[in-house]
Structure formats: structure tokens, C-alpha cells
C-alpha positions as CSV (number, residue, x, y, z in Angstrom):
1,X,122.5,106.3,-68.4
2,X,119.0,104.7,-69.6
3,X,116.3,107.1,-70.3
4,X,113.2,107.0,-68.3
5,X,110.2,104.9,-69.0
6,X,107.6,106.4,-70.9
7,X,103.7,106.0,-68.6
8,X,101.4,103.4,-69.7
9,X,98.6,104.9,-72.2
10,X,95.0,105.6,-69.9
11,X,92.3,102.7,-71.1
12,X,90.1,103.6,-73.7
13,X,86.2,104.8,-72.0
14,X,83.4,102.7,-74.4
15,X,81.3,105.8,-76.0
16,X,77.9,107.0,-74.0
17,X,74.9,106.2,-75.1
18,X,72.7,109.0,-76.4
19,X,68.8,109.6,-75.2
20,X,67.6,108.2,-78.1
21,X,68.2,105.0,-77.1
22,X,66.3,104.6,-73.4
23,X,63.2,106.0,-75.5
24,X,62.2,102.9,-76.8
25,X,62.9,100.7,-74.5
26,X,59.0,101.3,-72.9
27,X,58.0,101.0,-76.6
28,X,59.4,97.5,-76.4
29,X,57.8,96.2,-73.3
30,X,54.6,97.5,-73.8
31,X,54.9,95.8,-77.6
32,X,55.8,92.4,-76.0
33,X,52.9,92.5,-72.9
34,X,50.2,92.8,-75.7
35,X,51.5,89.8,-77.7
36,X,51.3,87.7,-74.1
37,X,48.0,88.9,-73.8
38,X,47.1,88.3,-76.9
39,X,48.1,84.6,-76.9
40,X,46.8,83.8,-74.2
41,X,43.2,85.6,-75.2
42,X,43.9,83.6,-78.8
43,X,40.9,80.8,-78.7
44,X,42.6,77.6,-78.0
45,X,40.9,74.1,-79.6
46,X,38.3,72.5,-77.4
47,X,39.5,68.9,-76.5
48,X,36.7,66.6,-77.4
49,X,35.7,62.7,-77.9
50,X,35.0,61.7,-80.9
51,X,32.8,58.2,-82.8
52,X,32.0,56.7,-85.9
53,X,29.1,56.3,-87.6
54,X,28.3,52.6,-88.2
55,X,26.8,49.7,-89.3
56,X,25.7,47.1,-87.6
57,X,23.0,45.2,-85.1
58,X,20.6,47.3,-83.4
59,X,18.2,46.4,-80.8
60,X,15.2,47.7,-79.1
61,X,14.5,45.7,-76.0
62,X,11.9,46.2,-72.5
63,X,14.1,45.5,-70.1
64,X,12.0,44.2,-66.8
65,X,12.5,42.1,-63.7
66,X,10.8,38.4,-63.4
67,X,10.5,35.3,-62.3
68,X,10.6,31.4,-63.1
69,X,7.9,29.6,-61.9
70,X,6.5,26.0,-62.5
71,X,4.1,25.8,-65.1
72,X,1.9,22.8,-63.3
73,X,2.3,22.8,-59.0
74,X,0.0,19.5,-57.8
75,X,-0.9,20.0,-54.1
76,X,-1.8,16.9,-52.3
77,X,-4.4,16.9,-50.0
78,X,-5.7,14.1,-47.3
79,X,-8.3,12.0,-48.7
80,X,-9.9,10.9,-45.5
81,X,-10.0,12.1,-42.2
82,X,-7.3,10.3,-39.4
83,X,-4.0,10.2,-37.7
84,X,-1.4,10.9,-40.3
85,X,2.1,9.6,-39.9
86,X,5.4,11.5,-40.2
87,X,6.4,12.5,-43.4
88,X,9.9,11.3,-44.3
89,X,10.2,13.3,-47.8
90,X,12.3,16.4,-48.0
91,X,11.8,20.0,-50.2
92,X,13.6,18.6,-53.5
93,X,13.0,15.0,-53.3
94,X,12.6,13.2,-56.0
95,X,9.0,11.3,-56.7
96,X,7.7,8.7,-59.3
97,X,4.0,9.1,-59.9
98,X,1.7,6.0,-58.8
99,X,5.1,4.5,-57.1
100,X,6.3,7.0,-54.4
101,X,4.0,7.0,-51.2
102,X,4.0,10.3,-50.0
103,X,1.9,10.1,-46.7
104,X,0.1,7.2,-44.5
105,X,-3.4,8.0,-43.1
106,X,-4.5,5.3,-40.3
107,X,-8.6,5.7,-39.7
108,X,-9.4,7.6,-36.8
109,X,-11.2,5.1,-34.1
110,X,-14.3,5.9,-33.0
111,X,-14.6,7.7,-29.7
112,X,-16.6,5.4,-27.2
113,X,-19.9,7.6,-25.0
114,X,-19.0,8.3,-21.2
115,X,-22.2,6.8,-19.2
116,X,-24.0,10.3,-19.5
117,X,-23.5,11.2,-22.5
118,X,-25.2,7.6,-23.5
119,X,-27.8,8.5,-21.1
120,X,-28.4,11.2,-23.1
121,X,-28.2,8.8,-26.3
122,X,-30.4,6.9,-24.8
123,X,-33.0,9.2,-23.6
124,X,-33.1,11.0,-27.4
125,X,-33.6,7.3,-28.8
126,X,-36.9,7.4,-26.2
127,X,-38.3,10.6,-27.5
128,X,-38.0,10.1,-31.0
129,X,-39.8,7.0,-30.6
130,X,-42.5,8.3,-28.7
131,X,-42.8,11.2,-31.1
132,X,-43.0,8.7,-33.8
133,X,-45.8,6.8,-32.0
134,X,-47.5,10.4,-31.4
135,X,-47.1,11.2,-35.5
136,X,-48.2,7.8,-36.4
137,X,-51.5,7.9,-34.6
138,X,-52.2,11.5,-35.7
139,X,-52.0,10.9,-39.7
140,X,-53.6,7.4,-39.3
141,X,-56.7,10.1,-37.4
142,X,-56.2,12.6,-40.2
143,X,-56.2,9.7,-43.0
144,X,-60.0,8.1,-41.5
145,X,-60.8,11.9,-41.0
146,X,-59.9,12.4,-44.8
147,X,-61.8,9.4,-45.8
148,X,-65.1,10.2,-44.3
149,X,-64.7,13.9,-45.3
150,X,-64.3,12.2,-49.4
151,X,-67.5,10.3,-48.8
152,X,-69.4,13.7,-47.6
153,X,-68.0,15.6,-50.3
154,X,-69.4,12.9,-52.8
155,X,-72.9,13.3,-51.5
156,X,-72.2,17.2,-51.7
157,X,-72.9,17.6,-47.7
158,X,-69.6,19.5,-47.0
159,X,-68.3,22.0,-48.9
160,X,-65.4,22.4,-51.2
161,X,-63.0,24.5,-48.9
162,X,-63.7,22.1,-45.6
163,X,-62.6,19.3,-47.7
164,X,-59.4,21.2,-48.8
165,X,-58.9,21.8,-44.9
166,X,-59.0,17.9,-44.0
167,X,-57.0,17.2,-47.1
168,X,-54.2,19.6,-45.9
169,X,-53.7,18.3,-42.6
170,X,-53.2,14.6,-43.9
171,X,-50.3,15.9,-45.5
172,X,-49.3,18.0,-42.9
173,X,-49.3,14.7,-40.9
174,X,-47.5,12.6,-42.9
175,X,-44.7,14.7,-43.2
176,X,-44.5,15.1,-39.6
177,X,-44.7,11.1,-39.4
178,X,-41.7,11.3,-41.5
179,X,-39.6,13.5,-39.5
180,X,-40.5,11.7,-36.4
181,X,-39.2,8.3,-38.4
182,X,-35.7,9.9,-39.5
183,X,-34.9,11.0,-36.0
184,X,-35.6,7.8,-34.4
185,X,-33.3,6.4,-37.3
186,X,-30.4,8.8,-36.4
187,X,-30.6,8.6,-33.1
188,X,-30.5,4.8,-33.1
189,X,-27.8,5.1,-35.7
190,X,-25.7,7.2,-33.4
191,X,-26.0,4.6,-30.4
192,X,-24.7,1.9,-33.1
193,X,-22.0,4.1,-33.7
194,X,-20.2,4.2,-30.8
195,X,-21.3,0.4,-29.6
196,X,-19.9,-0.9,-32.5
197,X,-16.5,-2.7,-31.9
198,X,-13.1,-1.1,-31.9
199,X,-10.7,-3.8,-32.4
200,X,-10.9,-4.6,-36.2
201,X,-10.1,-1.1,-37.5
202,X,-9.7,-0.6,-41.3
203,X,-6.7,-0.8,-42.9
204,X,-4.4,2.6,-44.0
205,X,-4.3,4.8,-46.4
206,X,-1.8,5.3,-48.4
207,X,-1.2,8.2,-50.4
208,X,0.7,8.2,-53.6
209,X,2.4,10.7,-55.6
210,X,0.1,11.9,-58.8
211,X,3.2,13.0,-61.0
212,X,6.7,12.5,-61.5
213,X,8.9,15.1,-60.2
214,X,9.8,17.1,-57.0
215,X,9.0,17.9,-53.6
216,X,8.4,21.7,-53.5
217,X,7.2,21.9,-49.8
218,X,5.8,20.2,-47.3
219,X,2.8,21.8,-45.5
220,X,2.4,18.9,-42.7
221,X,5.6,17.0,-41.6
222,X,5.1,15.9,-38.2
223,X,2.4,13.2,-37.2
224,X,-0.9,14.5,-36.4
225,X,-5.0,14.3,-36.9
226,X,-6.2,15.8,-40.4
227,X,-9.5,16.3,-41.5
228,X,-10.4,15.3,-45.2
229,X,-8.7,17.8,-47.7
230,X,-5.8,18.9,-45.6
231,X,-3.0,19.8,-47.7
232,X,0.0,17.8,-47.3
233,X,2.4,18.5,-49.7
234,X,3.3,20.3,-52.5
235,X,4.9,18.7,-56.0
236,X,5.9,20.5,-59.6
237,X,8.4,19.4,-62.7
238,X,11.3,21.7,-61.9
239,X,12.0,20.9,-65.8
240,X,8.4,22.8,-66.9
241,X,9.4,26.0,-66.1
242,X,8.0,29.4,-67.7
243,X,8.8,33.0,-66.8
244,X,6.4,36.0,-65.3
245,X,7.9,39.1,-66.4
246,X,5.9,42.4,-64.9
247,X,5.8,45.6,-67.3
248,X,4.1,48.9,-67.3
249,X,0.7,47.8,-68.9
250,X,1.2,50.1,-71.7
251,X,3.9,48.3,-72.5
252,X,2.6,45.0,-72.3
253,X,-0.9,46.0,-74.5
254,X,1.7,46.2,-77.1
255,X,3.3,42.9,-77.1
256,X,1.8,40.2,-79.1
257,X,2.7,36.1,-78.2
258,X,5.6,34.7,-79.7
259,X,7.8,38.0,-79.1
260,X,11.3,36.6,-78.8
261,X,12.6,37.3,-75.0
262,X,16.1,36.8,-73.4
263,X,16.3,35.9,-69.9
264,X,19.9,37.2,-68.4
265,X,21.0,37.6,-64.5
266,X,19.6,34.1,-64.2
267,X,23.1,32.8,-62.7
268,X,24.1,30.5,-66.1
269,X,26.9,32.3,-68.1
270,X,24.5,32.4,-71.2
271,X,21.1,33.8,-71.6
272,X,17.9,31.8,-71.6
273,X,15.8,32.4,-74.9
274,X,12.2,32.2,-74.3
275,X,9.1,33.6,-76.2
276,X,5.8,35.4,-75.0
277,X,3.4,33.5,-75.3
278,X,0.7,35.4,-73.0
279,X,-0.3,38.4,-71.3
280,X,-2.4,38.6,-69.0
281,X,-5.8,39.9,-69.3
282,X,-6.0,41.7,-65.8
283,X,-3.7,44.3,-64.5
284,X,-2.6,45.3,-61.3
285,X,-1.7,48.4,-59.2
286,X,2.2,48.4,-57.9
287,X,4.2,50.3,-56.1
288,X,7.6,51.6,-57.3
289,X,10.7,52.3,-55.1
290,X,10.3,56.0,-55.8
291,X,6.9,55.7,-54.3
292,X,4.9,56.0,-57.5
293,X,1.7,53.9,-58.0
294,X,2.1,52.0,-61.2
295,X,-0.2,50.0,-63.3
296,X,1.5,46.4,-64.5
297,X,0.7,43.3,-65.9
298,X,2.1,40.0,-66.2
299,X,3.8,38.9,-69.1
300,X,4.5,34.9,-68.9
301,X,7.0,33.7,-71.4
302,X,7.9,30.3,-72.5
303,X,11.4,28.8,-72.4
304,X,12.9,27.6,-75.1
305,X,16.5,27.0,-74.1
306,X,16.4,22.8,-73.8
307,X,15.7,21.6,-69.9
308,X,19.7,20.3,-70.1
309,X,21.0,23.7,-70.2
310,X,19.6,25.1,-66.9
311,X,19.9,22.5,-64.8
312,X,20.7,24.8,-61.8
313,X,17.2,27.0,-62.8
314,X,14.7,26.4,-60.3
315,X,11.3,27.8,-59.2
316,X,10.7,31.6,-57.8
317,X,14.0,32.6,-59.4
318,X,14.9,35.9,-60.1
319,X,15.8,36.8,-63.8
320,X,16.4,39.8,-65.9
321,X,13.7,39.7,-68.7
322,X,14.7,41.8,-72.4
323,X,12.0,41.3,-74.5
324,X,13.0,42.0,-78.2
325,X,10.4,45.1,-79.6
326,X,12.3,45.3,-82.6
327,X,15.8,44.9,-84.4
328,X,17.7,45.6,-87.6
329,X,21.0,43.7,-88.5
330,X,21.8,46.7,-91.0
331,X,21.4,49.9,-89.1
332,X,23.2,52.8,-89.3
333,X,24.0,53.6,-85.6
334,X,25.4,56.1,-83.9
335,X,26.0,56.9,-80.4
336,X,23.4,58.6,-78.2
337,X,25.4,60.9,-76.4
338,X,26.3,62.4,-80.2
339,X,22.6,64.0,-80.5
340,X,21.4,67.3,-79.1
341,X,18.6,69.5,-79.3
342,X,18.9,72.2,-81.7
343,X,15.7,74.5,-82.6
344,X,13.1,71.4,-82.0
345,X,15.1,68.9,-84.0
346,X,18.0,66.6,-83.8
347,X,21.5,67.7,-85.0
348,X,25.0,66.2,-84.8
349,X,28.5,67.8,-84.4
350,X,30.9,66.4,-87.5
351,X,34.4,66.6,-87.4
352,X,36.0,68.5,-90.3
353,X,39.4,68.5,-90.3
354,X,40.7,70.3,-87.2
355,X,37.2,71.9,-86.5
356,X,33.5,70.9,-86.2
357,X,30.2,71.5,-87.9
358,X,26.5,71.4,-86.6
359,X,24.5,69.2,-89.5
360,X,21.2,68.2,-88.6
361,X,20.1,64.8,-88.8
362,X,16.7,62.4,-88.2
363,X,16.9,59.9,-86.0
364,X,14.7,56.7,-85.8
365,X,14.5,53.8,-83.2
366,X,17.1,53.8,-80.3
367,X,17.9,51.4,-78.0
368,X,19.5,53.8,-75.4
369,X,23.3,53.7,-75.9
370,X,22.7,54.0,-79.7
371,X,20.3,55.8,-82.1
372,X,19.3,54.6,-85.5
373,X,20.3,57.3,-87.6
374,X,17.7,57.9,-91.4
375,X,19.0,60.7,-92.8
376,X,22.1,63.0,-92.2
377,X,24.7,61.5,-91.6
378,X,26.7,58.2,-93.6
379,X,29.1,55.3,-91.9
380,X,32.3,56.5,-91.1
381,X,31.3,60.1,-90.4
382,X,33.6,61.7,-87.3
383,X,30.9,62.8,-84.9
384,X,31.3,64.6,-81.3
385,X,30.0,62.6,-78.4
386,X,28.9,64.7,-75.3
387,X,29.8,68.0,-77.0
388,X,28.5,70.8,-74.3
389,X,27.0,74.1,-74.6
390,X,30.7,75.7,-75.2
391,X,31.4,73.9,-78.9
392,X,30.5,76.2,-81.4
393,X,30.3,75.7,-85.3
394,X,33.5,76.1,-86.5
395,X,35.2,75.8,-83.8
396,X,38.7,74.2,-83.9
397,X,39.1,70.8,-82.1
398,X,42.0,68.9,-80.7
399,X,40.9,64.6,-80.1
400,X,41.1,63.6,-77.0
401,X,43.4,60.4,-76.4
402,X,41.4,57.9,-74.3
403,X,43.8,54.9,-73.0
404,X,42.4,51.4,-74.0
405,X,42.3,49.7,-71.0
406,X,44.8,46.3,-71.2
């Protein structure tokens, strides 16, 4: 017979831990909250953009609105008084001086008296003549009367002062003799006038351009009665142009003629190059859009870009005026927005490494995005542009990547 199996040995239990272990466990956690804490209370670099100093052109410039205008604008006027014809020219048309007739003037006929107001005529032609007959007989009285009163005053029988008295109303006589004659003259003159014939009218007058050039505007197009000196039209050179460029007048007293300008915004892809060649005297008071009362004077500049090359250019257009104050092809530059304030000077954030420094620095002329730096800085020195109030000296930096636009 077989023997019975032996049982299967029990599994072996793994040992207990002891106390000693469970005791550090909070020693642990507490360990690894204050390195979180302290990592993310560790001061992390300040992500900034960065420059370099440089060399290169520099440019101070007054930027200003203007305008083009024609330097020489001819108006052309009526030279007699009549019925004026219809004007065929247009605004642009082209005219050859002494050649191109601008306008025809026909003489105005003269108007012929209604029976009363001839009667009238008539009747003023009567007075003046009897006036005249009046005048004559009085200073051919007062002449005799003069004439005897001469012969008294030789014999001393009158005196000094009656003779004056007969020798003053001669005169007054004679030139009341004379009035009496010029209005008998007019009013016969008038009557002649208006009897004279109406049938062989002069011939008309033409009216010629004075200049070579344009037609800038026509004041009187459609046929009508104008008086001597009416304006008719308007001509100019669109080819002679200059530029009025308005700036603050403290600005312009400093501006001298022959200042180079640049004319941009003019609607050619290249800008015009002109020179100052006056400012004007007088001053004016303007208004800006901010509502500010300004004091301005004109600055008129001279092109100098060739006629050719802005054909398109005409008069009264609008153009963006920079006015050169000053340049340097050799300055060391940097960027504006690189400067602050710091204890009533300039100073400058310089990248060292992985971390900044503040190192003061004189500045000079700027022309708005850059500064001309003198002292404190050289070319090719790392600088901070826009830094904040938050970079510190010292303080580690990490450069920002800007994406260059494709």
C-alpha cells in the first residue's frame, strides 16, 4: 500500500514593516513641496528684444503738408466793354501765346432815345444854352465893370479893396461862363450820341492768349455783356511749378534758402527734390485738428526734379514736404525705443552675456526712430529696445525670436 501524501508547505508571509519607516514619509513630502515652490519662486529670465548699434545715414527732417502751385497764373480780362461770345476752350487746354484766340468781344451798339427821353435831351441842350447866353453877358458886364473900376483906381478915386471886389467877380464870372460852355458841349454831345448811325458798327475784338501754356479755368463761358476788365479766363505753365509748404513759424525762422527738401505722397513712385528758396515774411494764425490755434508761415520751395519726370504733377496738389535740418552719413545710431530716463540723463540697457547692464550714454540729434548716439556706447553693442520698468541691472535675459516676415 502507498503511503499518504505529505500537505503542501503554507506560503511564506513578506516581513512587516517596522514604525520607523512611515515616520519619514511626511519628512519627504514636505522636502519635495518646498523644492516646487522654490522653483517656481526662482526668478526666471525676462524675454526681451534686442538691436545693434550702428553706423550709418542719419537724418533730421520737418516733416509738413503742402502744396504745388504755379509759379506765374495770367488772368485775362476784357479789354473793352460788349457782347462776348462763347468760349470754346476747356480747363487744360492747350494755348500758344500771340496765336490762340481765347475770346471774341463784338462792340456793344449804342442804345437809340425813346421820344421822351430825347425830349428831355432836348430840353437840357435848351438850358445849357440859355445859361451860357446868361454867363456870357454877365462876365462881358463884370469885364466893362472891371475896366472902368482900373481907370478909377489909376486916378486913386476908388479904393484898393473895391477894386479887389470888381476884380473877383470877373473871375468868378468867367468860370461860371466856362461851366455854362462845357454843359452845353455835353449835352449836345449826348444828343450826337445816340443820333449817330447804327449800321456800320466797329469790327471785333479779339482776344489772344499772352503766354504759352494751359487753361486753368474759365471764369465766363457762356455768351454774355461784359464791362471792361471782366475776367475771362485763367492761364499758368503747369511745367513752372513750386511748392508751399506750412510750418510752425518757429520752425520756419530757422530755415535758411537753399535747404534741400523732398517732396513724397505726391502720387510718382520717387520723391521730388526741391530746395527752399523763401520764407515768407508774414505769418499766419491756423487752426489745428486738435483745436489748437497755431502760428505758421509759408515755406515756398523750388523744384528741382526736371519738368519730364512729373508729368502727372499738376497745380493745388497735395504733397508731403521733408525738409532736410541736418544729416550725417557716419553716425553712430541707435534705436529710440533703446533710451530711457534714468536720474535726469539718458542710459541704455547692454546685453552681457545672458543678463543686462544699465550704462549711461549721451545722445545727440535724433530723427525719431533713431538717436545719434556721442558717447557710451560703440557699433555692434547688444542694446534692449522697449525694456520696461520690470528689467533690472543684472538681470538674466532670454532673446526674443521675432519671425522675418517672407
Amino acid at each position: 500500500m502507498n503511503a499518504p501524501a505529505a500537505p503542501a508547505p503554507a506560503p511564506a508571509r513578506p516581513p512587516k514593516k517596522g514604525p520607523g519607516a512611515r515616520r519619514f514619509l511626511p519628512w519627504f513630502g514636505a522636502l519635495l513641496l518646498i523644492l516646487l515652490i522654490g522653483a517656481g519662486l526662482w526668478p526666471k529670465p525676462a524675454t526681451v528684444e534686442t538691436a545693434r548699434v550702428t553706423t550709418g545715414l542719419l537724418r533730421v527732417t520737418l516733416n509738413e503738408e503742402g502744396k504745388t502751385r504755379i509759379r506765374q497764373r495770367f488772368v485775362v480780362a476784357a479789354p473793352v466793354a460788349g457782347e462776348l461770345r462763347r468760349i470754346p476752350w476747356k480747363v487744360g487746354a492747350d494755348v500758344v501765346a500771340r496765336e490762340t484766340v481765347l475770346a471774341v468781344i463784338e462792340p456793344v451798339r449804342p442804345t437809340l432815345l425813346d421820344p421822351r427821353a430825347r425830349a428831355l435831351a432836348e430840353a437840357r441842350r435848351e438850358v445849357a444854352r440859355a445859361t451860357l447866353a446868361r454867363a456870357r453877358e454877365a462876365h462881358r458886364f463884370a469885364a466893362n465893370d472891371l475896366k472902368r473900376f482900373e481907370q478909377l483906381s489909376s486916378g486913386k478915386v476908388v479904393t484898393p479893396q473895391e477894386l479887389e471886389g470888381v476884380q473877383w467877380r470877373e473871375t468868378s464870372a468867367a468860370k461860371e461862363l466856362a461851366v455854362a460852355e462845357s454843359s452845353l458841349k455835353q449835352a449836345e454831345a449826348e444828343l450826337r450820341e445816340f443820333d449817330a448811325p447804327t449800321g456800320g458798327a466797329s469790327e471785333p475784338v479779339e482776344v489772344r492768349a499772352p503766354i504759352s501754356g494751359r487753361v486753368l479755368r474759365v471764369f465766363q463761358e457762356s455768351s454774355r455783356t461784359v464791362a471792361a476788365g471782366t475776367p475771362l479766363i485763367e492761364l499758368g505753365d503747369p511745367t513752372d511749378l513750386e511748392a508751399v509748404i506750412e510750418v510752425l513759424s518757429r520752425d520756419g525762422a530757422a530755415l535758411v534758402p537753399g535747404t534741400k527738401v523732398e517732396l513724397e505722397q505726391w502720387g510718382g513712385p520717387q520723391p521730388l527734390l526741391g530746395q527752399v528758396r523763401l520764407v515768407e515774411p508774414a505769418a499766419f494764425t491756423k487752426v489745428s485738428a486738435l483745436g489748437v490755434e497755431e502760428q505758421r508761415v509759408n515755406v515756398v520751395v523750388d523744384l528741382v526734379t526736371p519738368a519730364a519726370e512729373r508729368k502727372s504733377l499738376g497745380d493745388n496738389f497735395r504733397v508731403e514736404g521733408r525738409i532736410l535740418l541736418w544729416e550725417d552719413a557716419r553716425a553712430l545710431k541707435v534705436p529710440s525705443g533703446a533710451l530711457f530716463r534714468r536720474n535726469g540723463a539718458w542710459a541704455a540697457f547692454v546685453c552681457a552675456g545672458e543678463s543686462v547692464q544699465i550704462r549711461p550714454v549721451e545722445v545727440g540729434r535724433t530723427s525719431g526712430p533713431e538717436t545719434q548716439i556721442l558717447s557710451g556706447l560703440k557699433e555692434g553693442d547688444e542694446v534692449v529696445l522697449y525694456p520696461g520698468d520690470r528689467l533690472k541691472d543684472g538681470q538674466r535675459i532670454r532673446r526674443a525670436v521675432i519671425a522675418s516676415e517672407k
